[in-house]
ROGUVEX-983579 format. One record per residue: x, y negated, z of N, C-alpha, C, O in turn. Coordinates in steps of 0.02 Angstrom, whole numbers, plus 50000, padded with zeros to 5 digits. Atoms other than C-alpha are relative to their C-alpha. Layout:
// ROGUVEX-983579
XYZXYZXYZXYZ ...
END
This chain:
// ROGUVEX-983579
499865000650072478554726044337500615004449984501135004450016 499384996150010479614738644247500125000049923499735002349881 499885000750059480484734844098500705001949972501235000249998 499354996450040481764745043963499884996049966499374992749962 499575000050075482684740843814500215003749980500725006050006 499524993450022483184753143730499994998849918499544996449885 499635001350078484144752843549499665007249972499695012749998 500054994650064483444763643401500435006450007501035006450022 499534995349988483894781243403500305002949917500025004049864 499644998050074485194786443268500415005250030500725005650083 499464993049990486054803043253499625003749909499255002049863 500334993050070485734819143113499115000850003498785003749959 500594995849996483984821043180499574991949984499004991849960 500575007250017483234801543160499924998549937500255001549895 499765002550054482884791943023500374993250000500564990550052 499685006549992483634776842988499394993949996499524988250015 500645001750002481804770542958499964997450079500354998950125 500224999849935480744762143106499105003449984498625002350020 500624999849997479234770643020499715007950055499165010550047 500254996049977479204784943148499794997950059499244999750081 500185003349937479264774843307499264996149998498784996850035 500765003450020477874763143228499525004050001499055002750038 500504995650019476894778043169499895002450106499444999450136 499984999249933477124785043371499454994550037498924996150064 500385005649960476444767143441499235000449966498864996449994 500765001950030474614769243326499985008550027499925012549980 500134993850001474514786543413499214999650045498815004250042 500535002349977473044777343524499504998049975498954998450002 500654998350045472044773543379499745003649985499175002549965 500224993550058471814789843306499365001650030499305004250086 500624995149957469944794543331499514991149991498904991749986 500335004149964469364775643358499874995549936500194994849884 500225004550060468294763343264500424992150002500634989350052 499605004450009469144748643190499964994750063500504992750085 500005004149972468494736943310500165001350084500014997950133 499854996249946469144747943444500735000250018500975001050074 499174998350017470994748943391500234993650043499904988650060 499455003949983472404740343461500614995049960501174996449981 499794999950060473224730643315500784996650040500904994750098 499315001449981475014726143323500124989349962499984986649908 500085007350034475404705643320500744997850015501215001650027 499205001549991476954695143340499734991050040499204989850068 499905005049960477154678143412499454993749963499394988249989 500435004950027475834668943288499445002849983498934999349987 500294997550039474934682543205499665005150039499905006150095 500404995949959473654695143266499895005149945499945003949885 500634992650070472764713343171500945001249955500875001649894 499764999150063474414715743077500145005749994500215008550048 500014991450028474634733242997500615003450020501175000950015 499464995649996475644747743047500694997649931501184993949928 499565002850089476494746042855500334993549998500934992849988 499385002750001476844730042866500784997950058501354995750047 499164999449949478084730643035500365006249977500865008550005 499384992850022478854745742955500374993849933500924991549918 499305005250085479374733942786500444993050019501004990950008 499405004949950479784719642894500565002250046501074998850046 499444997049969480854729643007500585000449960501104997149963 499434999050000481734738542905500264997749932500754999649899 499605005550058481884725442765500384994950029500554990449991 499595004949972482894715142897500605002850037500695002050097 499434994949972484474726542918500734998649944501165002649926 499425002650037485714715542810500655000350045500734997550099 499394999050001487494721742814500015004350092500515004550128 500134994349941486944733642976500355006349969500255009249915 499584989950024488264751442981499395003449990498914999750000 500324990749975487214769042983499865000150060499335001850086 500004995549918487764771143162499774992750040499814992750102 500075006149942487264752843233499064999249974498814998449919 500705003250002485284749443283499834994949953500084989649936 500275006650060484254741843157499294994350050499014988950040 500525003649962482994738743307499975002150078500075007850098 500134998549916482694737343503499215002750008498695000949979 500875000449963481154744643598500094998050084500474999650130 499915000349904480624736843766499294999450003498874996849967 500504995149978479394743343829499604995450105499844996650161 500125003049943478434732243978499475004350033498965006350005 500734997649973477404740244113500104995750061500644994650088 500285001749937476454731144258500025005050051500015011150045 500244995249957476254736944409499284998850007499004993649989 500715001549974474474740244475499834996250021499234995350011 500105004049958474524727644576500074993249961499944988049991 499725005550054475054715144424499224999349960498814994749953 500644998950058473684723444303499314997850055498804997350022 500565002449969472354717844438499934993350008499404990850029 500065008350014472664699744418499944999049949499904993049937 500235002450082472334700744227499285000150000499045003950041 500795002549999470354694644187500045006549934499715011649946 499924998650058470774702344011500495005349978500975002249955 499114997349998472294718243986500074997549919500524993849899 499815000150076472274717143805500124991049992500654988349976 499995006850016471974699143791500754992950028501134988850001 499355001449948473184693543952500575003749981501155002549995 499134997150007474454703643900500244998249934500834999349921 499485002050046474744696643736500274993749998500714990949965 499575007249999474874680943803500605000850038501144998450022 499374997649936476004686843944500485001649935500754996149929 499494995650059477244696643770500214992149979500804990649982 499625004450035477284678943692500354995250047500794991750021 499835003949936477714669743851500985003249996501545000749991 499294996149962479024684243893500555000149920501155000949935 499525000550040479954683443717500194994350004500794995049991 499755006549993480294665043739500715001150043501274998750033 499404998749958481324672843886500515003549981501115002849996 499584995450023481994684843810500444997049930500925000549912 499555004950052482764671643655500444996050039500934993750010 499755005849976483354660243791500685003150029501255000950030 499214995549979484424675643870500595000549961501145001349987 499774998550050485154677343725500804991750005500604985949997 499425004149994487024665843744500334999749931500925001049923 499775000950082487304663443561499544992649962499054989749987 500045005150005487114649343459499695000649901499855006349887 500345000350059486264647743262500364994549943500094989049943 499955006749995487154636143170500094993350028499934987850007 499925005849962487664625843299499294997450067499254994050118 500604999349955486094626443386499655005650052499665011450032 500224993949962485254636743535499415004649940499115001649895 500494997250025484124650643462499274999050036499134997350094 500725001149988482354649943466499395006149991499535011949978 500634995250007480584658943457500135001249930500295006849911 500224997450052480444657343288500855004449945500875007749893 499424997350024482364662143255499945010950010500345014449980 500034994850004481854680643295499295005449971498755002549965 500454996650048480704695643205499675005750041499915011450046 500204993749936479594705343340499135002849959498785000349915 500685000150021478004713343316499675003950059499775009250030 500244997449951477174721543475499435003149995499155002749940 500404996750001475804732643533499635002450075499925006350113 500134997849921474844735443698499425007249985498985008749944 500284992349967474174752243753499885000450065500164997150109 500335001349965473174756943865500175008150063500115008950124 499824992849950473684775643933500395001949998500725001449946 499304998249997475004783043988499995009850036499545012350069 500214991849975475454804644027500755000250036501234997050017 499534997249928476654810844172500395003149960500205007949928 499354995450029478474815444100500215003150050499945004550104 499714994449954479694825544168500544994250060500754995650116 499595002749941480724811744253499594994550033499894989550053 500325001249931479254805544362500135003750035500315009250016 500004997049952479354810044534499785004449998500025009949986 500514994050015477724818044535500165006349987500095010750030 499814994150052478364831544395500585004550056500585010450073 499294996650005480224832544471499605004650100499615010250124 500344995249910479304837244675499725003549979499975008650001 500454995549993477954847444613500415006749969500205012349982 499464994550033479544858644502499935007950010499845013049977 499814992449968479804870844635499315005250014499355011150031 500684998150003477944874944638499725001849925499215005349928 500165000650061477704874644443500565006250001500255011249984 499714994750016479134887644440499885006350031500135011650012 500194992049955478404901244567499474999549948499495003849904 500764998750036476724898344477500245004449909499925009249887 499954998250055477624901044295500435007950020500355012449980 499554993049974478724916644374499345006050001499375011849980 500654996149968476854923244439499665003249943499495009149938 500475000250053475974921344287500365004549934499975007449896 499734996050039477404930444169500045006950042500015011950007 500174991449978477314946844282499355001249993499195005949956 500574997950046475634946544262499885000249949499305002249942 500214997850050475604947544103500445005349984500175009749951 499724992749991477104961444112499455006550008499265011249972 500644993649996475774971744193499475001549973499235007249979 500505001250040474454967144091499975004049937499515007549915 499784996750064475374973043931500495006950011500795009749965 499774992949986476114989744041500795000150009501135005350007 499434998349994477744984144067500214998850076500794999350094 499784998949924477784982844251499374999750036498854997150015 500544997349929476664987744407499924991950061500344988150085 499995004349946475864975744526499274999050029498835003350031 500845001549947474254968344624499914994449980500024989350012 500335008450024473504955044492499704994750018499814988750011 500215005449955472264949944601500474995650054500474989450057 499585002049949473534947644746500264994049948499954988749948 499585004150039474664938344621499634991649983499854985949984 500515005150049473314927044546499694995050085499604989050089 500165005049931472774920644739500534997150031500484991550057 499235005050011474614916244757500084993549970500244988149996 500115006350050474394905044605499834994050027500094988550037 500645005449980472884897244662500244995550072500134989650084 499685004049947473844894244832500594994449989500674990150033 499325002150029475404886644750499634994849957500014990049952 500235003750026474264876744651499824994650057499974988750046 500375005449949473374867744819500744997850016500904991950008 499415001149939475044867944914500404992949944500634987949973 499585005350044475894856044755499914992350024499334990850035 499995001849951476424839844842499714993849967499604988950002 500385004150034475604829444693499605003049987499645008849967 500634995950041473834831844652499744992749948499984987149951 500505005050009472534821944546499245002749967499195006249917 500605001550012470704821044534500015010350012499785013749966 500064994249961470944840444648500625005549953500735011449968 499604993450034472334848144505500664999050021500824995450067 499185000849979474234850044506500094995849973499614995849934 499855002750022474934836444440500615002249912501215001349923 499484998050041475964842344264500224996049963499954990549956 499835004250067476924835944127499515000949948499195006049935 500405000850047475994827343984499054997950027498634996149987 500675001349983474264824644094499884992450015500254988250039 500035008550010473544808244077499914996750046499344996850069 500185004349933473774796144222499484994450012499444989049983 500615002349993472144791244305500204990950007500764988949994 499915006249983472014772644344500274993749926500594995149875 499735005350044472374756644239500714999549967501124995349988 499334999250025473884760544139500364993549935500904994049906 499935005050053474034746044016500654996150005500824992450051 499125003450034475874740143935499834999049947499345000149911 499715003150082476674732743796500595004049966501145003649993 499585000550047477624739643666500254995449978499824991049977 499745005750023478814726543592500715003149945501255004449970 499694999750044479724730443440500414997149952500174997149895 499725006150015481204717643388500595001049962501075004549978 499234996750063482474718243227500494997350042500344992250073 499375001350007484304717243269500274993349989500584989250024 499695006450018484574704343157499364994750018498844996750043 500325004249997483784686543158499485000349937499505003549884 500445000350065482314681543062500294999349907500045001949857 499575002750053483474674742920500335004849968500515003649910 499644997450004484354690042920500655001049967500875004849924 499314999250017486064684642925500244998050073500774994950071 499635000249953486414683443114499795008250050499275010750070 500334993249942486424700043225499864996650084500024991950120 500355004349903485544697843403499755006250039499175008050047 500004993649966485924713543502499894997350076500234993450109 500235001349920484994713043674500435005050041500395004250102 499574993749981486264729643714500634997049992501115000849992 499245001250006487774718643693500365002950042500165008650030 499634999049960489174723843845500044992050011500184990350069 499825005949981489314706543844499504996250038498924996550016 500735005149962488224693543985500224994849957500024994949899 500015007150031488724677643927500784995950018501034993750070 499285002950008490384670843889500164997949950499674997949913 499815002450063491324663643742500715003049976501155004350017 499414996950003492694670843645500164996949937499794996149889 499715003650067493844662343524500035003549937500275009149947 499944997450044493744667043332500214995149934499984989549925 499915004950056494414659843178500284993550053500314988650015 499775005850002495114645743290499444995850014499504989750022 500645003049943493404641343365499755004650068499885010350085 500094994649938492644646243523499065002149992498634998449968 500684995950042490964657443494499545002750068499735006550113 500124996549924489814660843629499475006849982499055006749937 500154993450007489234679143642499615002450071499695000650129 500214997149937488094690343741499415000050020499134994650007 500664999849963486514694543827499895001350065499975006550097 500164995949906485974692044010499575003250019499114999750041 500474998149966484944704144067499754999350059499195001250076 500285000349925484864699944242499514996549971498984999249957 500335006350038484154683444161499265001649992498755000250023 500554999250046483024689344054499405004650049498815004550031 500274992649954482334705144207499474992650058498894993250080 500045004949933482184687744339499454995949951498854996549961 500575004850056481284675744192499335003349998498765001150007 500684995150009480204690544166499314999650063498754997250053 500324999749928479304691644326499794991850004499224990049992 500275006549999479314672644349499594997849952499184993449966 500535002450060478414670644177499275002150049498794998750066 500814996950010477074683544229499624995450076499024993950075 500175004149952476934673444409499524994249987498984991850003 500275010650027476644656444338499475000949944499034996749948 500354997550051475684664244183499065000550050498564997050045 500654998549973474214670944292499935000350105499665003250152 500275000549900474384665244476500285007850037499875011350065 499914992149963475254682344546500644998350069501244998250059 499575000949946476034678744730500215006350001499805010850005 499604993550019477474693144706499925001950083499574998750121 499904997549948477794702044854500605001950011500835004049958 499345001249990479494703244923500385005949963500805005449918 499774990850035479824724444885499634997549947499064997449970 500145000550052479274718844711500484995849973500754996849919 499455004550055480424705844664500625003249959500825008749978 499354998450032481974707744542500464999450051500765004450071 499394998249965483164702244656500145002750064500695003850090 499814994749926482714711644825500055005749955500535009349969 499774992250043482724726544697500765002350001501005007750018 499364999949997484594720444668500355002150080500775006150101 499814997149912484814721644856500065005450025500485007150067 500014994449972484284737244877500365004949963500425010749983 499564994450049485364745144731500775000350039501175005050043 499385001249982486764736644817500214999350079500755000650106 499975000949931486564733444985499155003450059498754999950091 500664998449962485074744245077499834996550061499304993750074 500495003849951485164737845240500114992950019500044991050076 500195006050009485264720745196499244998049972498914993049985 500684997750035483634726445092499385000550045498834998250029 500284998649946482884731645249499964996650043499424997050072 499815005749960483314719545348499604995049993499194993850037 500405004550005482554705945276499255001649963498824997749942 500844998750000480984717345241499785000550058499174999750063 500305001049948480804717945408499924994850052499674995450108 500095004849988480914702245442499314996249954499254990249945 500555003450035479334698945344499314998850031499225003350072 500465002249960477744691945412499595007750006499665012149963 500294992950015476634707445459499555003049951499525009149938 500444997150086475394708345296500415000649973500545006549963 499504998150063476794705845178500415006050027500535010349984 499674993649991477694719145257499605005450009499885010950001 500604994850002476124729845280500065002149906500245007749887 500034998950067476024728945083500735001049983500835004949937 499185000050042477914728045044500005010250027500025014649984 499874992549983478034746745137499375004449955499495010149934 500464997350036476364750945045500435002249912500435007349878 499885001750080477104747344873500575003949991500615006449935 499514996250007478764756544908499735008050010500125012249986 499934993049987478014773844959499575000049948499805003549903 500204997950078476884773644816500315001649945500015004149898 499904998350047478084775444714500495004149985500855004649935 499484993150008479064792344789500444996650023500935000350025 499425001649924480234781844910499905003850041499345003950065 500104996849939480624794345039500094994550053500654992150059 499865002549952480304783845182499835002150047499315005550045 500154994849952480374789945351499004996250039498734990750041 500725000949987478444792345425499794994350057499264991150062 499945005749953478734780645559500604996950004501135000050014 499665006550007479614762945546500505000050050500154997750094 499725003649931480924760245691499814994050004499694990449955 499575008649993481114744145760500644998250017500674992150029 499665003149996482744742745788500335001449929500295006749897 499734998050063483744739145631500595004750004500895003949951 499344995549986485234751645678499635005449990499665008749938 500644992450023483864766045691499664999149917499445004049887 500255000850068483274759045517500775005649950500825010849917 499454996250048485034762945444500175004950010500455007649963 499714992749985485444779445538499395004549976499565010149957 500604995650014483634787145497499744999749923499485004649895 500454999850050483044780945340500534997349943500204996449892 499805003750050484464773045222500205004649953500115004049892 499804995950030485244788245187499315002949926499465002749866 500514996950031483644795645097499654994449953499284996149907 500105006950058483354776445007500485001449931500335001749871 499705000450054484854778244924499925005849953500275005949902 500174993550046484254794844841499414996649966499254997549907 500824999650014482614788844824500234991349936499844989349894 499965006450042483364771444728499765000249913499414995649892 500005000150031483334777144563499214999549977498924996049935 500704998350032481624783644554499494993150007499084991749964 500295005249984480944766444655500054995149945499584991249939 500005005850053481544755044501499615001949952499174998149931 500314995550048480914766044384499344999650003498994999949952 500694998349973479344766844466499334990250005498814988449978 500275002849979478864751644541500314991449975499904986849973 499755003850019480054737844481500154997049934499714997249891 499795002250095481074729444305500585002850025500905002350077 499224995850003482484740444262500424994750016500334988750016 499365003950000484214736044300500295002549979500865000549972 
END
């Protein structure tokens, strides 16, 4: 499971609107008959219109600056191995969204009037999709680079010579290509792998689109606070402030567990993730202490997703850390990214 938050983008070039992001998320309808579409719902409601989460949005931005988010996006993806325990993606996953905002209100260390906040104290409206295309900071893209740049180097002299401004051997050049094309260290379905090509296999996430403020709109409820959860005196009371994300990253996962029966696997959890950001060969350690299937799959699940790990396992754990940790901790960023819930 891999899941962002990310705050509304504001600068000279956005709007202050959320109708471009919205407009973005119905980019999977275009082409498809109504009963085909993906409609955007919220925690009661189902089918509801592009239009109206744009007027609800950004009619709930009372006493919000210019420069402060009027809205979060978080953005949930399964792993493969998640999306194969759903009977239903579209159907399972909106129950899974209303499950996982419950968690995501509870993270939340602030108080309403004297009271904890709740489901219905916040204003979301979501969206699941079904495909997804290879950016530039997948693995995939960033390995196959040095191969994508001989090929684009190849392909502008040939056309130099083409149009008479320099001498060469086209054919020669052009079977280069074609070699530099096989040799690329991602392929799919026999091509190079590039940016923007649509990734084969079951790709199905959630969009989740959530105002700032509360439903009421007169309390702000920033999931980007700096703050986890603490209290800070104001006016001569004490005020509690803050959002846990660990919380909310750990809830997450346990919802989707208990939700649809999914025995996690150890290299999948949130907090061996934490382990391995922080401590590798404690990470290692107690992956290899794992019964031999789960560790058959736990090593499966990590090189899938561009962990350099070395081609053969040691057994002793000292050869683990002199051979292979070094090249984890490079490889960490891309593994959360990939295969895990952000941290």
């Amino acid at each position: 499971m891999y899941i962002t938050i990310t705050p509304q983008k504001l600068g000279n070039n956005y709007s202050q609107s959320s109708a471009d992001f919205v407009g973005y998320l119905e980019k999977e309808n275009q082409g498809l008959e109504q009963h085909e579409m993906e409609h955007f719902f919220n925690q009661y409601g189902d089918e509801i219109s592009a239009e109206e989460v744009v007027k609800e949005i950004d009619g709930n931005t009372a006493k919000l600056k210019k420069k402060e988010p009027k809205f979060y996006s978080i953005t949930v993806s399964p792993s493969k191995y998640e999306l194969q325990k759903l009977q239903n993606n579209s159907q399972d996953l909106k129950t899974y969204t209303r499950e996982l905002m419950k968690d995501y209100v509870a993270s939340f260390n602030r108080e309403i009037h004297g009271r904890p906040i709740t489901i219905d104290d916040i204003k979301y409206f979501a969206k699941i999709e079904h495909q997804r295309t290879f950016k530039g900071t997948d693995f995939q893209i960033k390995e196959n680079q040095p191969f994508a740049t001989k090929i684009l180097q190849l392909k502008t002299e040939i056309r130099n010579i083409q149009e008479g401004r320099a001498e060469g051997n086209i054919n020669k050049m052009k079977k280069v290509i074609a070699k530099l094309e096989r040799q690329a260290p991602h392929q799919q379905n026999g091509k190079r792998i590039v940016q923007g090509m649509a990734k084969d296999g079951n790709q199905s996430h959630i969009h989740i689109i959530v105002s700032r403020k509360d439903a009421s709109n007169t309390v702000s409820l920033s999931p980007g606070s700096k703050h986890k959860a603490s209290e800070v005196e104001m006016h001569g009371k004490k005020v509690k402030r803050g959002f846990d994300r660990d919380a909310f990253f750990a809830k997450a996962e346990k919802t989707f567990d208990k939700t649809f029966g999914y025995k996690r696997n150890f290299a999948e959890t949130y907090k061996a993730k934490k382990d391995f950001v922080k401590n590798p060969n404690l990470y290692f350690a107690a992956l290899m202490k794992l019964p031999a299937n789960e560790k058959a799959l736990a090593f499966k699940m990590i090189t899938k997703t561009g962990l350099p790990v070395a081609p053969s396992i040691p057994v002793s754990q000292t050869q683990i850390a002199l051979r292979v940790f070094k090249r984890l901790r490079r490889g960490a960023e891309v593994a959360i990214k990939s295969s895990s819930i952000g941290i």
